[in-house]
C-alpha positions in Angstrom: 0.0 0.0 0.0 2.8 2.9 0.8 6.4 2.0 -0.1 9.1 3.8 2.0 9.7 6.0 -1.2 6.3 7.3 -1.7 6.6 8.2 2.6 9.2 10.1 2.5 8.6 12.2 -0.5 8.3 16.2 -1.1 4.5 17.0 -0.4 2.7 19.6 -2.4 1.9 22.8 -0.3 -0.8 24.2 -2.5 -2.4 26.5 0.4 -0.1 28.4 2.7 -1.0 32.0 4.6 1.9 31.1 6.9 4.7 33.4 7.7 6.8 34.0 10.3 9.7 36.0 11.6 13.5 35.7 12.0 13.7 38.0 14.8 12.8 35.9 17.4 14.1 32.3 19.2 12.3 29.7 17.4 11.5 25.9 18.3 11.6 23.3 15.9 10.7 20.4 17.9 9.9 17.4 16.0 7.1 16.5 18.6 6.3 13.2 20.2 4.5 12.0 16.7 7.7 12.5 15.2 9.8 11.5 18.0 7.2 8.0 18.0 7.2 8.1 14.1 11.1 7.2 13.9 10.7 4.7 16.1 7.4 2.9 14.9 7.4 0.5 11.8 5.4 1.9 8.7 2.0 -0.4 9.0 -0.5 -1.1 6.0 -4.1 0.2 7.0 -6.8 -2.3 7.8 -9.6 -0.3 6.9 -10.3 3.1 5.2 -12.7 6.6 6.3 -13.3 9.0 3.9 -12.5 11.8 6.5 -10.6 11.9 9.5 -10.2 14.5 11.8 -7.7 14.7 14.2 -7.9 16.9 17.3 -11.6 17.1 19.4 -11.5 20.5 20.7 -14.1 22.8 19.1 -13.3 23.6 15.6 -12.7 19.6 15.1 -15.7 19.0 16.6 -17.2 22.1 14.1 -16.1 20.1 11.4 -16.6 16.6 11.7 -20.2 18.1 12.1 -20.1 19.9 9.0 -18.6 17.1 7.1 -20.9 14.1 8.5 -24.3 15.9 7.9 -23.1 17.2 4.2 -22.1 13.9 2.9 -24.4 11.6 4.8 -23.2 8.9 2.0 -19.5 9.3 3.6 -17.6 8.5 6.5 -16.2 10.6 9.0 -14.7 9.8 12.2 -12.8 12.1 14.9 -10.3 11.3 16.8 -8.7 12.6 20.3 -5.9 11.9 22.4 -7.6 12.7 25.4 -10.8 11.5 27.2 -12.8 13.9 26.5 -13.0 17.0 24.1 -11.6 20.3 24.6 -9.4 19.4 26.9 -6.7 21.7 25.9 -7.8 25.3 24.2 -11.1 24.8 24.0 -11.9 24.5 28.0 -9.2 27.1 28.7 -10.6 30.5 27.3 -12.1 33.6 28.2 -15.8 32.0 26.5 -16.5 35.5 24.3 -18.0 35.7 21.3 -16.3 38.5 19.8 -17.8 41.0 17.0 -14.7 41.0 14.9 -13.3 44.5 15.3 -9.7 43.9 16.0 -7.6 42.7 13.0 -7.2 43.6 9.5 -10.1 44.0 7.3 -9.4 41.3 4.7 -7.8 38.9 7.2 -9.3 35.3 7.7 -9.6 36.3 11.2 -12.2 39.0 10.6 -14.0 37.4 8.1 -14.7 34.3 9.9 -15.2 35.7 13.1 -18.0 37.8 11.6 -19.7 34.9 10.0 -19.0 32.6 13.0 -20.6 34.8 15.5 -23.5 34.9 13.7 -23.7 31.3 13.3 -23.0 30.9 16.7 -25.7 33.5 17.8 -28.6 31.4 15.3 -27.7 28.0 16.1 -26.7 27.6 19.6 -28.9 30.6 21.3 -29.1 28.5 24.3 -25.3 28.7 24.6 -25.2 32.2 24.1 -25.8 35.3 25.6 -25.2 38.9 23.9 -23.6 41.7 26.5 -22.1 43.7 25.0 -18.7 45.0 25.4 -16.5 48.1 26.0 -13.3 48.9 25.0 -12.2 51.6 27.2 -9.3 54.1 26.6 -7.9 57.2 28.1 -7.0 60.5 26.7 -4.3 59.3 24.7 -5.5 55.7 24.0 -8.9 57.5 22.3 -7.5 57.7 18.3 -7.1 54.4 18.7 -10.7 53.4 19.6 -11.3 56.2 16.9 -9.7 53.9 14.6 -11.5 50.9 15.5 -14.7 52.6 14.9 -14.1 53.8 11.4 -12.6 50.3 10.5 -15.8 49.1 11.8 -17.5 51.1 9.7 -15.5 49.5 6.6 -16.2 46.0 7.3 -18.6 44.1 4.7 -20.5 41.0 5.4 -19.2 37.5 4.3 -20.4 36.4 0.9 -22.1 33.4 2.0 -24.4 35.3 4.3 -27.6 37.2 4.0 -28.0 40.0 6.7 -30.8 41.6 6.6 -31.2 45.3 4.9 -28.9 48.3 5.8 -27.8 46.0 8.8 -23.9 46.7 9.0 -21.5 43.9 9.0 -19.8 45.2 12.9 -22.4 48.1 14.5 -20.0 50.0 17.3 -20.8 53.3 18.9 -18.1 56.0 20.8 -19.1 57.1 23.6 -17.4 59.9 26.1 -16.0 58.8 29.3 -19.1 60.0 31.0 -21.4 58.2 28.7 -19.2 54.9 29.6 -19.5 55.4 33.6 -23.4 56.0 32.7 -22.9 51.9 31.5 -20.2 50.7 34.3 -19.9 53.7 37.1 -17.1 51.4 38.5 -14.8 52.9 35.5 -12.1 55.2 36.5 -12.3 58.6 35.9 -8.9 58.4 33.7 -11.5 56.6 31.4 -12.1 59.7 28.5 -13.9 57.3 26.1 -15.0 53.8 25.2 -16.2 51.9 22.5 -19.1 50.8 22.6 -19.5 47.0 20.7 -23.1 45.6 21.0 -22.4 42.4 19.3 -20.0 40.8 21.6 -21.4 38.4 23.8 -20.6 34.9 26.3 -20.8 31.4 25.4 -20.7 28.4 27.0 -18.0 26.7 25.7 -18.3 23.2 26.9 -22.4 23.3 26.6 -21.6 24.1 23.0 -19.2 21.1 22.3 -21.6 18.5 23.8 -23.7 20.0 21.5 -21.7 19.5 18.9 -20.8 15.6 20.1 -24.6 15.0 19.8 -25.0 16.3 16.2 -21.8 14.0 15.4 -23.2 10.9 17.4 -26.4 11.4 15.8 -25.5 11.5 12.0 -25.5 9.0 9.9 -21.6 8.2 9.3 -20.2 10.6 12.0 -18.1 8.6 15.0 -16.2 10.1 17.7 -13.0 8.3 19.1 -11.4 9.6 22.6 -8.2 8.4 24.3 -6.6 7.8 20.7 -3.5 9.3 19.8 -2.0 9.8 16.4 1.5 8.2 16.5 2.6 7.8 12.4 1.4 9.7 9.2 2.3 8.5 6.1 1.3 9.8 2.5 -0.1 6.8 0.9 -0.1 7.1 -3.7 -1.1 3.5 -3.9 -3.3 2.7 -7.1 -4.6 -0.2 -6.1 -7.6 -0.8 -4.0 -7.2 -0.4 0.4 -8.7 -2.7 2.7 -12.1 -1.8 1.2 -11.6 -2.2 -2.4 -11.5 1.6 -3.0 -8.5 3.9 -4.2 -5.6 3.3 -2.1 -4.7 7.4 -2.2 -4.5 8.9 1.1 -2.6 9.1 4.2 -2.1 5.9 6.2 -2.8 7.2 9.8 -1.4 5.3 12.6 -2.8 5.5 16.2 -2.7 3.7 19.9 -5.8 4.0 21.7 -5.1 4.5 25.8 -1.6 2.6 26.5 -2.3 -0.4 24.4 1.1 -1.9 23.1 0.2 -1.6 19.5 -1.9 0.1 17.6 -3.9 0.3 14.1 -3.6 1.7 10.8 -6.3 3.7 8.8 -6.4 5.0 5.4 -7.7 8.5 5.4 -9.1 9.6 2.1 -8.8 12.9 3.3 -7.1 14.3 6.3 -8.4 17.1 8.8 -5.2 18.2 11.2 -7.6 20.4 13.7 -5.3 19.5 16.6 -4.1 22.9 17.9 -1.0 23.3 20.0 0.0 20.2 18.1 -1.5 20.9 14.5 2.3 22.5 12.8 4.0 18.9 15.2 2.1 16.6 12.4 3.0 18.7 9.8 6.8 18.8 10.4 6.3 15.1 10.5 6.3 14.9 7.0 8.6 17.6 6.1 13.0 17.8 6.5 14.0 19.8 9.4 15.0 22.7 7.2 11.4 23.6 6.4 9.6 22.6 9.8 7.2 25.3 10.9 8.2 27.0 14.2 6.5 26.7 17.5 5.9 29.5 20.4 3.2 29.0 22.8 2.0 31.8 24.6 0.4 31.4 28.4 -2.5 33.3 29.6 -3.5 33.1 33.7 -6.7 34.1 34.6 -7.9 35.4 37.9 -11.6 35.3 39.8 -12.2 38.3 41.4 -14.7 38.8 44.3 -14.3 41.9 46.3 -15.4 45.8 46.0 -14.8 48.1 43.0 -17.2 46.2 40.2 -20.3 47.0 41.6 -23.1 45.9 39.1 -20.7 45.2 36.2 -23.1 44.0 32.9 -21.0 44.1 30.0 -17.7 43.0 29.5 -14.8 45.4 29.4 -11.4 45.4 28.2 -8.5 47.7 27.7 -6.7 49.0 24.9 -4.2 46.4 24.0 -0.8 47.3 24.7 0.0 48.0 21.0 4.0 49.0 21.2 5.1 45.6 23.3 2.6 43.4 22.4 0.8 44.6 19.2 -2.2 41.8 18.2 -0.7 39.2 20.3 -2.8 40.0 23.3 -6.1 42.2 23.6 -4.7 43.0 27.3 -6.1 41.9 30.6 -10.0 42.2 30.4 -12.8 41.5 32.7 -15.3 39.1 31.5 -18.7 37.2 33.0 -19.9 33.9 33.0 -23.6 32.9 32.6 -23.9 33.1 36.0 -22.6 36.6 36.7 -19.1 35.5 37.8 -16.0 38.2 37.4 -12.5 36.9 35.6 -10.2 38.4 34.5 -7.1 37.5 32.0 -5.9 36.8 30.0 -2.5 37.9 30.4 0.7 37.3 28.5 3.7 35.1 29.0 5.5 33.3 26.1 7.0 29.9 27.3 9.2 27.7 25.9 11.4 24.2 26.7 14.1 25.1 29.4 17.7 25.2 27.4 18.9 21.6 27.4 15.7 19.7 28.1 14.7 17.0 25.8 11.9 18.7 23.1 9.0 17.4 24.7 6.1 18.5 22.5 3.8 18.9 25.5 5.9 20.8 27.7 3.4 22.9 28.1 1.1 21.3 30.2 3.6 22.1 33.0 2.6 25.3 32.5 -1.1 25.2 33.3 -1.3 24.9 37.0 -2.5 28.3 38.3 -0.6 30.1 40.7 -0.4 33.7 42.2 2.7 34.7 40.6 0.9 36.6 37.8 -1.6 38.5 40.3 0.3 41.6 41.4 0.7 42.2 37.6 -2.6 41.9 36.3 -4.2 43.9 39.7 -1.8 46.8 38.2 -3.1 46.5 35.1 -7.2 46.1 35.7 -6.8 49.1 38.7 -6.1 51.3 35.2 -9.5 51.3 34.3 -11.5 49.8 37.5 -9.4 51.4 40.5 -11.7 50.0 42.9 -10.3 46.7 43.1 -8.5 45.4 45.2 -5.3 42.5 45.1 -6.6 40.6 47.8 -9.7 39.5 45.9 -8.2 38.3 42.8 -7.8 34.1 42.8 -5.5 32.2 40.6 -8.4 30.5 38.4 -7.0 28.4 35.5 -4.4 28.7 32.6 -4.9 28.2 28.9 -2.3 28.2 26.2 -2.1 29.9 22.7 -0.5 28.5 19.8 1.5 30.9 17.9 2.9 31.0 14.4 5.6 34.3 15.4 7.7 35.3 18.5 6.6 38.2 20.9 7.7 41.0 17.9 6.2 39.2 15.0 3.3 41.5 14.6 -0.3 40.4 13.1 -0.5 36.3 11.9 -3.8 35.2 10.3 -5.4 32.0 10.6 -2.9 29.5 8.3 -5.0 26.9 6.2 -2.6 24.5 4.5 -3.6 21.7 2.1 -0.6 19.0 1.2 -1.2 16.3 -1.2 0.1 12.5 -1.2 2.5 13.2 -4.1 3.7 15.7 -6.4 1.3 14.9 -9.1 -0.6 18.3 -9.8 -3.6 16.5 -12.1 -4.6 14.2 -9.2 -4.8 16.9 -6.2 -7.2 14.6 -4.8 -7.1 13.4 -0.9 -5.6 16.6 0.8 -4.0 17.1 4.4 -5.8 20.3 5.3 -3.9 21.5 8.3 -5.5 24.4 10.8 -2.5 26.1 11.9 -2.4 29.3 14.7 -6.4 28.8 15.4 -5.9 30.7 18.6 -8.3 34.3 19.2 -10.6 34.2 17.6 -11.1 30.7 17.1 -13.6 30.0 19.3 -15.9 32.5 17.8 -14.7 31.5 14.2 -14.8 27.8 14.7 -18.1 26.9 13.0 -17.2 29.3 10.3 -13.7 27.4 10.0 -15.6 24.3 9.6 -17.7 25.9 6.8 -15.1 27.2 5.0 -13.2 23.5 5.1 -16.3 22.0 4.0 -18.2 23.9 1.7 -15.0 26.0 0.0 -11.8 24.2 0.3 -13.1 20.5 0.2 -15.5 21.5 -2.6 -11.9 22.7 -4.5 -10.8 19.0 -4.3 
């Protein structure tokens, strides 16, 4: 079925919005999968699926929903290493369903977070909740809330959606400072202005991906598979027929369920890489060191508050982001509510890498994810800027949530990366793509059932 030629190959990149600077230290690890891939013999696949997707946080789950109830004819099956889904982005979020106002008009990221907030908003209103949100600013932060407004103003609707007449694509209103403590009287008086975004809102993140799961479980040739980690991928250009008489083209996908000594091989007819901090580690485990995407991970505590100083607080509220140290890497430490009227705040901003010398452990991060109160002094200074009422002794280390990045602390603005690799280098049979989801941090949550439609309906429908 796959010679050790046809594995180790050059792989077509036919879709690549991936870039990434030189000025900053970069990690290459080759990841456990390739770490496990050197080490585990190259297997022939005892059955085939038309799809696999690998990774069961939120915009896997988005898809292998998309894909099962479009082509109720074909099979799709998920597949995550943990128990359960969303175990590593997904659950570890601030749950906001932003408006899209941030990043640059034409970017992926505005597009789809446009059209995934409104698909969030139609299909899941019992997992929503629109607030509303203020970005506040002082005297000399105001041009840029200025600037946010009239980009607002600029924004058009996705083509695949229908809003209704003279409704604008992002509606945001300024406001004074006064007109903001009139909303939250708990601002500071620093405060000269806000912007006013009625279409942010909450979600429930993990109400939303049982959701999801259902729609899955329920479908006619969706299946879910937890505890089941990927440990091999191999481009597979085989002409004759796999396990199930079909076309042997795909990628032979090898994976261990729980600690089971060995595991089995599957030919995927087409391949979803929706894993997240690990989506560029199955990548570079097709691809020579030389052009292996780099890794930075970027950690974000968040803090409960209970305590004086956010008296009656409705809508959520965020700062300016620090533009000159951390540009769109971080929207700055904001306060946010949960459904039932519960005050975090966070995320902050701390990138983390393997300690010099340490063995390039692809999850080293999850050392990283126990809470502590190291980061509390630093984010009180920075929410007392715009709520001075509060007070250090009632913020709580709550929980920790990594960010997969695609550039270093000074890389600047990095859209969403799609990128779609083919078995071989044969351009008139681009059939049975890899489409890897690369950098799906902020705002993926948001934009994760408009990721899913795009893969489905518009770069699927390509192939």
């Amino acid at each position: 079925m796959v010679s050790a030629a046809a594995a180790e190959q050059t792989l077509i990149l036919v879709t690549s919005e991936f870039q990434h600077s030189n000025r900053t230290r970069r990690w290459h690890a080759s990841n456990s999968l390739g770490l496990e891939q050197r080490q585990i013999p190259l297997k022939a696949p005892e059955s085939a699926v038309d799809y696999l997707v690998v990774g069961g946080g939120v915009v896997g789950l988005a898809i292998a929903r998309s894909l099962s109830h479009k082509f109720v004819d074909k099979s799709t099956i998920l597949v995550e290493r943990h128990s359960r889904a969303g175990e590593e982005i997904s659950s570890r979020n601030s749950e906001v369903i932003h408006s899209g106002l941030y990043y640059p008009p034409n970017s992926l990221k505005t597009r789809l977070c446009i059209r995934g907030r409104e698909l969030l908003y139609d299909h899941f209103p019992s997992h929503t909740r629109k607030i509303g949100k203020l970005v506040v600013a002082t005297s000399k932060q105001r041009p840029y809330i200025e600037s946010l407004h009239k980009q607002a103003q600029t924004l058009t609707w996705p083509s695949s959606f229908t809003p209704a007449p003279d409704r604008p694509a992002l509606l945001t209103q300024l406001l004074s400072g006064a007109e903001a403590r009139q909303m939250e009287p708990s601002l500071s008086d620093e405060i000269a202005g806000a912007l006013w975004c009625p279409e942010t809102g909450i979600i429930d993140s993990h109400s939303l991906m049982e959701s999801l799961e259902k729609d899955i479980i329920d479908s006619e040739g969706g299946d879910l598979v937890y505890s089941t980690r990927v440990v091999r991928v191999d481009p597979s250009t085989a002409a004759s027929p796999d396990a199930e008489g079909g076309s042997g083209r795909g990628w032979v996908v090898q994976m261990v369920t729980d600690d089971a000594a060995e595991g089995d091989a599957i030919l995927a007819k087409t391949l979803i890489n929706a894993t997240g901090l690990s989506a560029p580690l199955i990548v570079n485990s097709l691809l020579p060191e030389a052009k292996r995407i780099p890794l930075f991970y970027a950690r974000g505590s968040y803090a409960s508050y209970s305590g004086p100083g956010v008296s009656d607080i409705s809508h959520l509220i965020y700062p300016c982001p620090d533009t000159e140290n951390h540009g769109f890497q971080s929207l700055g430490t904001h306060l946010t509510l949960d459904f039932n009227g519960k005050i975090k705040f966070g995320p902050d901003l701390q990138f983390i890498s393997p300690g010099e010398g340490e063995d390039p452990d692809p999850d080293f991060w999850m050392k990283h994810l126990v809470p502590d109160d190291s980061r509390l002094v630093e984010m009180h200074r920075a929410v007392s800027r715009y709520l001075p009422g509060v007070k250090l002794e009632g913020f709580q280390p709550d929980y920790v949530g990594i960010r997969p990045k695609l550039v270093g602390p000074q890389g600047g603005f990095q859209d969403f990366a799609f990128r779609t690799d083919y078995p071989d280098t044969d351009r008139e049979s681009q059939r049975s793509p890899l489409i890897s989801l690369l950098g799906i941090e902020s705002p993926g949550l948001t934009s994760s059932l408009a990721i899913a439609e795009h893969v489905v309906e518009h770069m699927l429908e390509a192939n």
